[in-house]
C-alpha positions in Angstrom: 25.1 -25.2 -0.2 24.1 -21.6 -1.7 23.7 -18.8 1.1 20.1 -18.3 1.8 19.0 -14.8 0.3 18.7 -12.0 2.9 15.3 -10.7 3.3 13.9 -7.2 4.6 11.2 -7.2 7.3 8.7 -9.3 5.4 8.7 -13.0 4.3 5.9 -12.7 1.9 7.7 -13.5 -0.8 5.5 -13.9 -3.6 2.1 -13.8 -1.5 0.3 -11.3 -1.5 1.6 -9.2 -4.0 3.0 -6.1 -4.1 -0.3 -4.0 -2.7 0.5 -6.2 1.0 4.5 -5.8 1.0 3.6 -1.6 0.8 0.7 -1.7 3.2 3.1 -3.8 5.6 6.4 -1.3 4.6 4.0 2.0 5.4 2.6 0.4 8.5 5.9 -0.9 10.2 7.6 2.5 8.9 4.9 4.8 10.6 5.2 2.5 13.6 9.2 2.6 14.6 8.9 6.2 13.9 9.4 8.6 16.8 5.8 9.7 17.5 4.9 12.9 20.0 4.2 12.3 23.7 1.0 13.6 25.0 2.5 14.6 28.4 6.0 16.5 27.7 4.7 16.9 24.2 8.4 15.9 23.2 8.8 13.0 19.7 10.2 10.5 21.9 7.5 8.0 22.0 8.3 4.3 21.0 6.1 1.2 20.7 7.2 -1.5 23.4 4.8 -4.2 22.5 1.2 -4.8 21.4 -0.8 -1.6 22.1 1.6 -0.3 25.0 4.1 2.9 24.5 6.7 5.2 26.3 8.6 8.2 26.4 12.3 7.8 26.1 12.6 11.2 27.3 9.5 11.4 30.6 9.1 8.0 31.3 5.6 7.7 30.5 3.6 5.0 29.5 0.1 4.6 28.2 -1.8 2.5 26.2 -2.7 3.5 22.7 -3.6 1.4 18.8 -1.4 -1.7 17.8 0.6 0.5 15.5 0.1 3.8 16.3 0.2 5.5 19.7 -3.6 7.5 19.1 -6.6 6.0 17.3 -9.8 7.1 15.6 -11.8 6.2 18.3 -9.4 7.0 20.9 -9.2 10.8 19.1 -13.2 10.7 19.3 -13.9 9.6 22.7 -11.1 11.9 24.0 -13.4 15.2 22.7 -16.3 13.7 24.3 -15.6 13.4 28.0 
């Protein structure tokens, strides 16, 4: 039998089209990026799972967006109280 063809992140395949495989590449990329941690203000902050992230470098987790650490609405209701 043929080796199966190795396959990067995504098995979309033909679904979707191209416009999906970039939205999914720009999300995923922005979200195993280092982001800054709002304590020690350090870019050590990593996703762990859904909605949850630490500092590599303090220790400190918090909850923040599926993808990203901060949110719209989190930015917006952080001004407000």
């Amino acid at each position: 039998m043929p080796k199966k063809k190795k396959t990067f992140g995504l098995r979309l395949r033909t679904r979707g089209g191209l416009s999906v495989r970039k939205q999914w590449t720009r999300i995923t990329m922005n979200m195993r990026s280092r982001h800054k941690c709002p304590r020690c203000a350090i870019k050590a902050v990593k996703r762990e799972s859904i909605g949850v992230w630490r500092c590599t470098k303090c220790g400190y987790r918090f909850a923040g967006g599926a993808y990203q650490p901060t949110t719209k609405i989190g930015q917006t209701s952080q001004r407000i109280h």
